[in-house]
PDB file of N, CA, C and O in Angstrom:
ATOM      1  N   UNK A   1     118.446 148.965 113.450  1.00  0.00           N
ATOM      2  CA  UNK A   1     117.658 147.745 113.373  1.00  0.00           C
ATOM      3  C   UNK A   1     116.942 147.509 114.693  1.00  0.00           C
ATOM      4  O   UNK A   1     117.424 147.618 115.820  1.00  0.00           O
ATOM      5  N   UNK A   2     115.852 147.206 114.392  1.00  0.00           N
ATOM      6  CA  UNK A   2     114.612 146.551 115.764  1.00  0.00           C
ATOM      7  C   UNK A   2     115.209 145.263 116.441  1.00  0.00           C
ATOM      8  O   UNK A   2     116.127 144.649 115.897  1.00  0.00           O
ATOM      9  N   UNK A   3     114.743 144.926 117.469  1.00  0.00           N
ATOM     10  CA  UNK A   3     115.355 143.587 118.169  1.00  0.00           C
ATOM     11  C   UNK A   3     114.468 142.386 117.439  1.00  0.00           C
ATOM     12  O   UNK A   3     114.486 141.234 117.872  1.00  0.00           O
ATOM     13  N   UNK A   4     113.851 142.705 116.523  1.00  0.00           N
ATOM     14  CA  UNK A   4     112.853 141.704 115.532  1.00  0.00           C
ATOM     15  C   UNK A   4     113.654 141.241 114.202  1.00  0.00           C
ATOM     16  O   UNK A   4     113.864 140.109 113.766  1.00  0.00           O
ATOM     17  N   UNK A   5     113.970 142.321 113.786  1.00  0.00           N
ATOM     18  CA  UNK A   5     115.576 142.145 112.669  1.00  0.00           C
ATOM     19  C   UNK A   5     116.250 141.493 113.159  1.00  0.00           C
ATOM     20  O   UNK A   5     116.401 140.356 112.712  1.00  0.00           O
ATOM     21  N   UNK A   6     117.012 141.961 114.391  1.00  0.00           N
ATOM     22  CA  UNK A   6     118.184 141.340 114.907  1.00  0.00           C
ATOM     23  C   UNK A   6     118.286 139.893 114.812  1.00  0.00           C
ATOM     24  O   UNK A   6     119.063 139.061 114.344  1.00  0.00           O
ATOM     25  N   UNK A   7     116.848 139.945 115.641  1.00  0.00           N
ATOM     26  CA  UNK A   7     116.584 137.923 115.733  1.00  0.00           C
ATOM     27  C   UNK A   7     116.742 137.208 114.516  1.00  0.00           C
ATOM     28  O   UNK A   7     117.461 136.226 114.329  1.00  0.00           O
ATOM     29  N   UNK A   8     115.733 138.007 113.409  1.00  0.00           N
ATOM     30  CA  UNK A   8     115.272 137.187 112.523  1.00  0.00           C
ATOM     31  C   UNK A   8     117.099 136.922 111.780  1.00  0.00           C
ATOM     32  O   UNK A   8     117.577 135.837 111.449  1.00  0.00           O
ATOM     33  N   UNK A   9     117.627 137.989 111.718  1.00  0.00           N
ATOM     34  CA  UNK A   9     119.142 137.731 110.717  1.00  0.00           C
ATOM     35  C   UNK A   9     119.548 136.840 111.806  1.00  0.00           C
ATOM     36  O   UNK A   9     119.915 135.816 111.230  1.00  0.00           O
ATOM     37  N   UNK A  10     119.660 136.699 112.884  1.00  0.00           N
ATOM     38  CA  UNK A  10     120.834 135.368 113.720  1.00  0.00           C
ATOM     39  C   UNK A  10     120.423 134.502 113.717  1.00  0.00           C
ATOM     40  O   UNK A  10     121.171 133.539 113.887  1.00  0.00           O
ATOM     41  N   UNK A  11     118.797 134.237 113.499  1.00  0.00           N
ATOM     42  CA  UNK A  11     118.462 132.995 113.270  1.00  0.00           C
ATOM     43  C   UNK A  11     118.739 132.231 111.568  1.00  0.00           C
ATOM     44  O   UNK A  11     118.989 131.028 111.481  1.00  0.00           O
ATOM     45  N   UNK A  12     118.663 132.965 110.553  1.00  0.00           N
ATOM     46  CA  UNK A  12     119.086 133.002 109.151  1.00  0.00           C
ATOM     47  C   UNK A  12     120.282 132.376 108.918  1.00  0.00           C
ATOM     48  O   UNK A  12     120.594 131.484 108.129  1.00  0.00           O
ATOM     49  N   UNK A  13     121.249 133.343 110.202  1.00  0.00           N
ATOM     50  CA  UNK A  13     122.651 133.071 110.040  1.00  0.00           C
ATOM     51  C   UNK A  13     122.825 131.625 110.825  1.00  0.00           C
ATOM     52  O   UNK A  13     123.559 130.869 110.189  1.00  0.00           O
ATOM     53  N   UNK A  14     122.549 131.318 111.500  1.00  0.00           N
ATOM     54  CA  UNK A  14     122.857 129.994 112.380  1.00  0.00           C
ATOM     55  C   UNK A  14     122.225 129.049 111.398  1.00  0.00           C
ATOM     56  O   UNK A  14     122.940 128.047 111.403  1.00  0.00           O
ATOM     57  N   UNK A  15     121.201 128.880 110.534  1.00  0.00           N
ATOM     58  CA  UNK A  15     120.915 127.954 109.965  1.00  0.00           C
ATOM     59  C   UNK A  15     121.661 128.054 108.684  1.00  0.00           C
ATOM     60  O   UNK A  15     121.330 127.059 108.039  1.00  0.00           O
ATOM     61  N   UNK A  16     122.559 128.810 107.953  1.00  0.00           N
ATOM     62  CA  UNK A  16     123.467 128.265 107.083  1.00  0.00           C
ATOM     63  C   UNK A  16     124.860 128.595 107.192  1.00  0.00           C
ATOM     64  O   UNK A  16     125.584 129.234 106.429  1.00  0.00           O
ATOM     65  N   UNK A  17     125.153 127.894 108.570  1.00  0.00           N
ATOM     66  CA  UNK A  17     126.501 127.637 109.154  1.00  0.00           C
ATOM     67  C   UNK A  17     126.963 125.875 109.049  1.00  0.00           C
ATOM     68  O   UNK A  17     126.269 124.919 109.394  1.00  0.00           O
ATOM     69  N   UNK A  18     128.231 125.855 108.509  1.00  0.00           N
ATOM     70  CA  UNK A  18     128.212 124.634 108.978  1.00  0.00           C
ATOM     71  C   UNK A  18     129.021 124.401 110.027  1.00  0.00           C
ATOM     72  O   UNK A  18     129.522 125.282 110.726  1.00  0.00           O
ATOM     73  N   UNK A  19     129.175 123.157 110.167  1.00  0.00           N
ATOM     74  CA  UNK A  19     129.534 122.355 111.505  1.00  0.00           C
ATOM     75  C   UNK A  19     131.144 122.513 111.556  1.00  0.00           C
ATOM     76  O   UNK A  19     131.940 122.014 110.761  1.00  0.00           O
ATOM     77  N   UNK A  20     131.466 123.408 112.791  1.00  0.00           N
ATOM     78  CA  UNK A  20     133.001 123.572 113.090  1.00  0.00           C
ATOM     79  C   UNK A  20     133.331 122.933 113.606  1.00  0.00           C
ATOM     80  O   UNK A  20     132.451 122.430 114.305  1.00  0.00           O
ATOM     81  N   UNK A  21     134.643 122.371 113.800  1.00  0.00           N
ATOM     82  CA  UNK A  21     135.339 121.772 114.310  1.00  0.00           C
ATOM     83  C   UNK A  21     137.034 122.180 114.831  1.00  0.00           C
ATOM     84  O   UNK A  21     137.826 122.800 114.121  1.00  0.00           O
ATOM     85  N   UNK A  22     137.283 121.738 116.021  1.00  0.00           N
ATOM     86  CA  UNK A  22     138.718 122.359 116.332  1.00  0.00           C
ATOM     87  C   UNK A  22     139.248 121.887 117.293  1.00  0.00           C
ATOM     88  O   UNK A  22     139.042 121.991 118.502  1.00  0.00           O
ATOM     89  N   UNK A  23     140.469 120.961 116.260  1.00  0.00           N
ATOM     90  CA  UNK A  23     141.119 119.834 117.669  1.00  0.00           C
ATOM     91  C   UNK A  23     142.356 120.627 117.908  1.00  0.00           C
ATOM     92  O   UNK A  23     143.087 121.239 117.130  1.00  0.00           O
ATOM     93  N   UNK A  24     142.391 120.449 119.199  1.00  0.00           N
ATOM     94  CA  UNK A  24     143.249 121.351 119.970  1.00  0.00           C
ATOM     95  C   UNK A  24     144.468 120.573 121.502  1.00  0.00           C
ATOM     96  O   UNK A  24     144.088 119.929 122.480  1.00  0.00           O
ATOM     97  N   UNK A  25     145.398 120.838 121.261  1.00  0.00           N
ATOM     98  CA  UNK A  25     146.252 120.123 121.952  1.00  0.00           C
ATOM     99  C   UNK A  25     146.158 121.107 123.319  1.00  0.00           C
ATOM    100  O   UNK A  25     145.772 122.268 123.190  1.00  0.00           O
ATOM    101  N   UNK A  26     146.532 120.572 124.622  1.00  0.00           N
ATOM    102  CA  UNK A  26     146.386 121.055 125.868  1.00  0.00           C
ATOM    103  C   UNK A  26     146.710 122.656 126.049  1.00  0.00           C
ATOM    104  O   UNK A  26     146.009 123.397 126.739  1.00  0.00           O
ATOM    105  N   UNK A  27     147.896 123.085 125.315  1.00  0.00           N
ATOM    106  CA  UNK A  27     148.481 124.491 125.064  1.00  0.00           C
ATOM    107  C   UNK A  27     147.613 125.447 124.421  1.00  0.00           C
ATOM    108  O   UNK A  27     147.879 126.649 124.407  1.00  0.00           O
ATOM    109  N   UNK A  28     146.062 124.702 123.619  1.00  0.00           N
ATOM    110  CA  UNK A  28     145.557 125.431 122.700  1.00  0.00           C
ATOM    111  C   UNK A  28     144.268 125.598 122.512  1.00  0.00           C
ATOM    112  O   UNK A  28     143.625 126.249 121.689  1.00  0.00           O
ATOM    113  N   UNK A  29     143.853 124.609 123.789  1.00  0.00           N
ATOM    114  CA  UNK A  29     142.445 124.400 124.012  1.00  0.00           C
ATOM    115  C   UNK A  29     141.191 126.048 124.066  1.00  0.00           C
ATOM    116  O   UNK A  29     140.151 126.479 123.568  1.00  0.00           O
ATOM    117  N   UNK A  30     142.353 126.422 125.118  1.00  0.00           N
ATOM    118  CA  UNK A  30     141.242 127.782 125.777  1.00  0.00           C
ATOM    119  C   UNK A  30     141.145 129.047 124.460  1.00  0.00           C
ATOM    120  O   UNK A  30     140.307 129.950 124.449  1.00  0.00           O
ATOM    121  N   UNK A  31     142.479 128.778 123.153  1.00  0.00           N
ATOM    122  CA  UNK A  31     142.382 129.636 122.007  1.00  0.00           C
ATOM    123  C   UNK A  31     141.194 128.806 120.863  1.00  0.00           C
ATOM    124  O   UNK A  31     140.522 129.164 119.895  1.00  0.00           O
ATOM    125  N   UNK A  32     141.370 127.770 121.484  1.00  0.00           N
ATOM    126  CA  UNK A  32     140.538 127.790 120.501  1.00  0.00           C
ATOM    127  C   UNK A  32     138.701 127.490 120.996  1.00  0.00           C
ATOM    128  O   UNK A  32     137.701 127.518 120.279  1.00  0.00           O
ATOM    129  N   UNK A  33     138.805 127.273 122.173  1.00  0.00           N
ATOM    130  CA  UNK A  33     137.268 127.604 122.223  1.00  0.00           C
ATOM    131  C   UNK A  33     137.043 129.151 121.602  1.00  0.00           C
ATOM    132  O   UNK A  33     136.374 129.627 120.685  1.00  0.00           O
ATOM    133  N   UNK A  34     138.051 129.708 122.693  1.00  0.00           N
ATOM    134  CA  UNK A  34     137.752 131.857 121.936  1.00  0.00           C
ATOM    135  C   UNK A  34     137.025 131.763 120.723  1.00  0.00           C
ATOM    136  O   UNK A  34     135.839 131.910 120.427  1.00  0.00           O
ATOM    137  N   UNK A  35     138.497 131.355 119.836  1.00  0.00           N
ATOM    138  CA  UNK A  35     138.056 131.392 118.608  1.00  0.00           C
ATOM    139  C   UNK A  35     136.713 130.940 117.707  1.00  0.00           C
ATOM    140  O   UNK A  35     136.149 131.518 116.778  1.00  0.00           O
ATOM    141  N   UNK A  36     136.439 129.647 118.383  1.00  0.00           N
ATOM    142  CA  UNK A  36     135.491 129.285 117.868  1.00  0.00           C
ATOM    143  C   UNK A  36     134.193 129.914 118.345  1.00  0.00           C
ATOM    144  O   UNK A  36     133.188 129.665 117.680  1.00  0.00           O
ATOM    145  N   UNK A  37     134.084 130.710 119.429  1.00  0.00           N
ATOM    146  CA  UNK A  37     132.924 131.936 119.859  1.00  0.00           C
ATOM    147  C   UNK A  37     133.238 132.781 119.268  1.00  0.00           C
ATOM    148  O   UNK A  37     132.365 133.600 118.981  1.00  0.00           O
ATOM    149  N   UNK A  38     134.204 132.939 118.937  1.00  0.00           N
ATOM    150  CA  UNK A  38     134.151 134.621 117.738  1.00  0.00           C
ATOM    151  C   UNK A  38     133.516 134.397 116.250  1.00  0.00           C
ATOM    152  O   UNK A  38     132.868 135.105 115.479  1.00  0.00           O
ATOM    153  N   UNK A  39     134.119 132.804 116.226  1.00  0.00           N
ATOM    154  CA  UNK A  39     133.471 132.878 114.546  1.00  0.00           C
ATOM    155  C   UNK A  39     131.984 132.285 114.242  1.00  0.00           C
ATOM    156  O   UNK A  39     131.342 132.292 113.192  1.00  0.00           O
ATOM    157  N   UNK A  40     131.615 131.690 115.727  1.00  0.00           N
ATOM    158  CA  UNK A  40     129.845 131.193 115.774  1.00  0.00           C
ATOM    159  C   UNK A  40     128.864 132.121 116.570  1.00  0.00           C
ATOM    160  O   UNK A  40     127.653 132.195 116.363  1.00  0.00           O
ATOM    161  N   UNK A  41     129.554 132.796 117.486  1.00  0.00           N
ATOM    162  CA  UNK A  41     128.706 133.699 118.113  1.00  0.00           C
ATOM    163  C   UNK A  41     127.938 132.793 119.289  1.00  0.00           C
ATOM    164  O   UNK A  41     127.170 133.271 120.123  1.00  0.00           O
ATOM    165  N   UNK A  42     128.337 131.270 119.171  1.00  0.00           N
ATOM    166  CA  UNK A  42     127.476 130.448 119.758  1.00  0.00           C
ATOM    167  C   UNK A  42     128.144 129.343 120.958  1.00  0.00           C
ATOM    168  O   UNK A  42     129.354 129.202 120.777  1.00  0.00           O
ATOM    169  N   UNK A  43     127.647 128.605 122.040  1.00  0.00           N
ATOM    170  CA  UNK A  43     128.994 128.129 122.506  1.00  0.00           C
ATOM    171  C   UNK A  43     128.838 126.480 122.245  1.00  0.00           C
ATOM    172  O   UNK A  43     127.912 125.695 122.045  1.00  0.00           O
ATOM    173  N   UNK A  44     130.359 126.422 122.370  1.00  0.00           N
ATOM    174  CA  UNK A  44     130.895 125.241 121.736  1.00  0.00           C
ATOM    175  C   UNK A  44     130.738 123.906 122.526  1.00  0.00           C
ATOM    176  O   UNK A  44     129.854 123.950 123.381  1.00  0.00           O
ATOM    177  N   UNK A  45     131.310 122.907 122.433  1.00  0.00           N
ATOM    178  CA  UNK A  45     130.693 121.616 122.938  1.00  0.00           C
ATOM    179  C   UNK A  45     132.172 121.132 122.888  1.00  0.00           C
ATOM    180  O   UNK A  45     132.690 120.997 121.779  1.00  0.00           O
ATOM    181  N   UNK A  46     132.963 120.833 124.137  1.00  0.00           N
ATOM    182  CA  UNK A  46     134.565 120.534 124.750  1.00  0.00           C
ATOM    183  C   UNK A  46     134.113 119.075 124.828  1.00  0.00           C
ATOM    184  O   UNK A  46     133.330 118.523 125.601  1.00  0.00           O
ATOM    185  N   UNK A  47     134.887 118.579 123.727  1.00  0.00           N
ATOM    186  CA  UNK A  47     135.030 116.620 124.434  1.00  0.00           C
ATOM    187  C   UNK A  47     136.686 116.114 124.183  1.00  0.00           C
ATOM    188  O   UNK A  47     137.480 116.430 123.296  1.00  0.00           O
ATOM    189  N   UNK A  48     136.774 115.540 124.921  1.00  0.00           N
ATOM    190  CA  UNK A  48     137.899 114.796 124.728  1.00  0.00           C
ATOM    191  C   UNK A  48     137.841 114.135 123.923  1.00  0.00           C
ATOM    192  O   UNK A  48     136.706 113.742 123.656  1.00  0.00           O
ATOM    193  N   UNK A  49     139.157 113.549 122.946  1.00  0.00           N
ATOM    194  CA  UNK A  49     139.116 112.739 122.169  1.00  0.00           C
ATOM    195  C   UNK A  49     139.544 111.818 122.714  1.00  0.00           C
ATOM    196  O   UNK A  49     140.033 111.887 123.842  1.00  0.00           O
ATOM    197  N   UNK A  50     139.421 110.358 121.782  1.00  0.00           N
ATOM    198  CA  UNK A  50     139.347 108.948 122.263  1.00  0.00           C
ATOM    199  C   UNK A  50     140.958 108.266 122.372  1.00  0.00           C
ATOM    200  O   UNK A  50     141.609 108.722 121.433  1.00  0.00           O
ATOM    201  N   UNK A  51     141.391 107.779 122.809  1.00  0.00           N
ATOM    202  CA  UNK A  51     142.997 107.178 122.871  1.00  0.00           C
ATOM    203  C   UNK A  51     143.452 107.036 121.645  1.00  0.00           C
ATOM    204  O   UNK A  51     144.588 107.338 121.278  1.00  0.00           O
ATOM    205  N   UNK A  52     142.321 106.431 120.766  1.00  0.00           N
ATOM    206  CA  UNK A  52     142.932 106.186 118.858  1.00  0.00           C
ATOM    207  C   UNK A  52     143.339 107.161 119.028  1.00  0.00           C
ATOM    208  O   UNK A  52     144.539 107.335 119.245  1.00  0.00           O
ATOM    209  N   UNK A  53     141.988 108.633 118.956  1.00  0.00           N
ATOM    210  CA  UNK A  53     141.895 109.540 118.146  1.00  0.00           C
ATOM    211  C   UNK A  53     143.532 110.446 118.733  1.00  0.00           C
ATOM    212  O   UNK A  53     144.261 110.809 117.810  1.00  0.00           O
ATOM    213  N   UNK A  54     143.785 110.609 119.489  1.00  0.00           N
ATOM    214  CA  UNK A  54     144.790 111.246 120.076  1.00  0.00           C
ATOM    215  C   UNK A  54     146.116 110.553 119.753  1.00  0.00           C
ATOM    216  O   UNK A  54     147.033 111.047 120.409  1.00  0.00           O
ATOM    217  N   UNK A  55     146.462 109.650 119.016  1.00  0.00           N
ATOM    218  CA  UNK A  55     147.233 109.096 118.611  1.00  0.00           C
ATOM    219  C   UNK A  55     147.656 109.588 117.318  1.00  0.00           C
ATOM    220  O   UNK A  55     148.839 109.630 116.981  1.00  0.00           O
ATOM    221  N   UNK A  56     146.359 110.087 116.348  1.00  0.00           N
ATOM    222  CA  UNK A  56     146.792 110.062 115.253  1.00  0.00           C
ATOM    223  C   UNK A  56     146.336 111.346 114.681  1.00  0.00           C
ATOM    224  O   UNK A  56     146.332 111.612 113.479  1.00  0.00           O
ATOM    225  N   UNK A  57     145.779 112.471 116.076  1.00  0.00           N
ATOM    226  CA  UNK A  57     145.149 113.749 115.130  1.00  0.00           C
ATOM    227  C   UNK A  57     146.304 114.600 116.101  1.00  0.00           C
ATOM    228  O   UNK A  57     146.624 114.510 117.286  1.00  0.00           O
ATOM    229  N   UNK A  58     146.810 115.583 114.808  1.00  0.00           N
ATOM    230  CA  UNK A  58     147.554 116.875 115.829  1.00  0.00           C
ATOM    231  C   UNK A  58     146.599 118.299 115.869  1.00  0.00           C
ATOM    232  O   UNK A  58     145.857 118.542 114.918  1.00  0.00           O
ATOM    233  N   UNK A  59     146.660 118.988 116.751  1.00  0.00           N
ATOM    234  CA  UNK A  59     146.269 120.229 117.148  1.00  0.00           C
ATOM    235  C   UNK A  59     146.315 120.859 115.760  1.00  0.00           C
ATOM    236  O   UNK A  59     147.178 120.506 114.957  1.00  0.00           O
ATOM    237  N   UNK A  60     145.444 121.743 115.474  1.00  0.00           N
ATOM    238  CA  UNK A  60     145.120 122.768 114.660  1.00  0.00           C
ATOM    239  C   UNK A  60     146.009 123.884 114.488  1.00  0.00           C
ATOM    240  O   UNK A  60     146.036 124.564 113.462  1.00  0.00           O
ATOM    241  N   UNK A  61     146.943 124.122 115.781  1.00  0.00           N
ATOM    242  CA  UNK A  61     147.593 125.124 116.248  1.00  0.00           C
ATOM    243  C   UNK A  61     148.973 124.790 116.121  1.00  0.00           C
ATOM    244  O   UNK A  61     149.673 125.801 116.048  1.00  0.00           O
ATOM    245  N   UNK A  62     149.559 123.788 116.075  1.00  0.00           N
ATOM    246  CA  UNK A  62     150.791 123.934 116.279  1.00  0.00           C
ATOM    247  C   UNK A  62     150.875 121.773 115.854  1.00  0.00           C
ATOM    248  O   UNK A  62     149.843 121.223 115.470  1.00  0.00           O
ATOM    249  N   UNK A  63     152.024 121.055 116.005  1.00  0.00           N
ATOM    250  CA  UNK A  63     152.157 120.033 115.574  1.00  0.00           C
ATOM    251  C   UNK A  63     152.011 118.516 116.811  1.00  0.00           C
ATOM    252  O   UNK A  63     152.013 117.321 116.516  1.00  0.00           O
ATOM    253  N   UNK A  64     151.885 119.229 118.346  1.00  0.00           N
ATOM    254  CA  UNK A  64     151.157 118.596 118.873  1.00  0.00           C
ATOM    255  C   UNK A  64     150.163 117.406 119.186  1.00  0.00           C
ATOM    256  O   UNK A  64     149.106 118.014 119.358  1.00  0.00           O
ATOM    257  N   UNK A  65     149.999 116.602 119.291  1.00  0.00           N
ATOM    258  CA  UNK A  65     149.310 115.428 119.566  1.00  0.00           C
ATOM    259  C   UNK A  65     147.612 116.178 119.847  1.00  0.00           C
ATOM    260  O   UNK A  65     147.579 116.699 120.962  1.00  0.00           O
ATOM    261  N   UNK A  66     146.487 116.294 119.199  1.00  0.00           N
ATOM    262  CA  UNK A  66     145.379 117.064 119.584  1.00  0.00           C
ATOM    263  C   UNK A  66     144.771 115.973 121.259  1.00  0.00           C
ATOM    264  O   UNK A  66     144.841 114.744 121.283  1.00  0.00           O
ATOM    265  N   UNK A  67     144.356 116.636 122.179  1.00  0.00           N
ATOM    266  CA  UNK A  67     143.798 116.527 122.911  1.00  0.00           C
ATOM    267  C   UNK A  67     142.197 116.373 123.095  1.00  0.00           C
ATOM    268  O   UNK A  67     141.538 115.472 123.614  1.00  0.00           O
ATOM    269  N   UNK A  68     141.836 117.530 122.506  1.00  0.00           N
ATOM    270  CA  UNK A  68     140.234 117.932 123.156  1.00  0.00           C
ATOM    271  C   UNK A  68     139.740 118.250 121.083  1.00  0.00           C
ATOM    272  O   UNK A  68     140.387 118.377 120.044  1.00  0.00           O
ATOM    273  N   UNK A  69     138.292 118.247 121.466  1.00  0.00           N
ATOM    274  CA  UNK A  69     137.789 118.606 120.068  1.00  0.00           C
ATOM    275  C   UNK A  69     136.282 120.139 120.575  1.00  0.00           C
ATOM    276  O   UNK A  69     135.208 120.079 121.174  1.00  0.00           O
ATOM    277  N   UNK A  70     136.899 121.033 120.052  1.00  0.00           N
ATOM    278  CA  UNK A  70     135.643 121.795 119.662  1.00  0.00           C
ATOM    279  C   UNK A  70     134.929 122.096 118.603  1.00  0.00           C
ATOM    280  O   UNK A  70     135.229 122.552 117.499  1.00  0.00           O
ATOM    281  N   UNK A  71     133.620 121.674 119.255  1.00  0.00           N
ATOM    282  CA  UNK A  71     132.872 121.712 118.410  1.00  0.00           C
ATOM    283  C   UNK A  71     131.450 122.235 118.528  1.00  0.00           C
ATOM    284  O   UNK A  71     130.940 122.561 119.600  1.00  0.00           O
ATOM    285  N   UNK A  72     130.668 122.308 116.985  1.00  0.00           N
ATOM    286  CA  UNK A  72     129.103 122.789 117.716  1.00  0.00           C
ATOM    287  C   UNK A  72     128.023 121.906 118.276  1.00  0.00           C
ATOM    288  O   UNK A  72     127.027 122.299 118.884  1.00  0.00           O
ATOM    289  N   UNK A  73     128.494 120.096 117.865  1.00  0.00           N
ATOM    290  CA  UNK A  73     127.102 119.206 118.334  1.00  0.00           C
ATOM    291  C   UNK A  73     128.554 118.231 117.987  1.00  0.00           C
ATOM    292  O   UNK A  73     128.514 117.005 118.091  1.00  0.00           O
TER     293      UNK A  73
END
């Protein structure tokens, strides 16, 4: 494939992706950014979650209190 293919399929592919998400407790943060660059190819957007939100969401990974949220926007 030409670097004209290449583009045109990653651009194809990024527009019918949807929106990931991955709350992640302190132990699980840095697996799951990885992860979430392996499965978007694209990089992710690290926010903390809010005092509620950390109250009542657990990590993706394990049963944890979630910390941080990755995501694409």
């Amino acid at each position: 494939m030409n670097e004209m293919c290449i583009t045109v399929w990653n651009i194809r592919k990024s527009k019918g992706m949807k929106k990931m998400e991955i709350k992640c407790c302190k132990t699980h943060v840095e697996h799951g950014l990885d992860v979430f660059v392996a499965k978007t190819e694209s990089y992710p957007i690290l926010t903390e979650l809010s005092e509620d939100e950390k109250l009542s969401t657990v990590c993706d990974y394990c049963e944890e209190p979630a910390l941080y949220l990755v995501a694409s926007s």
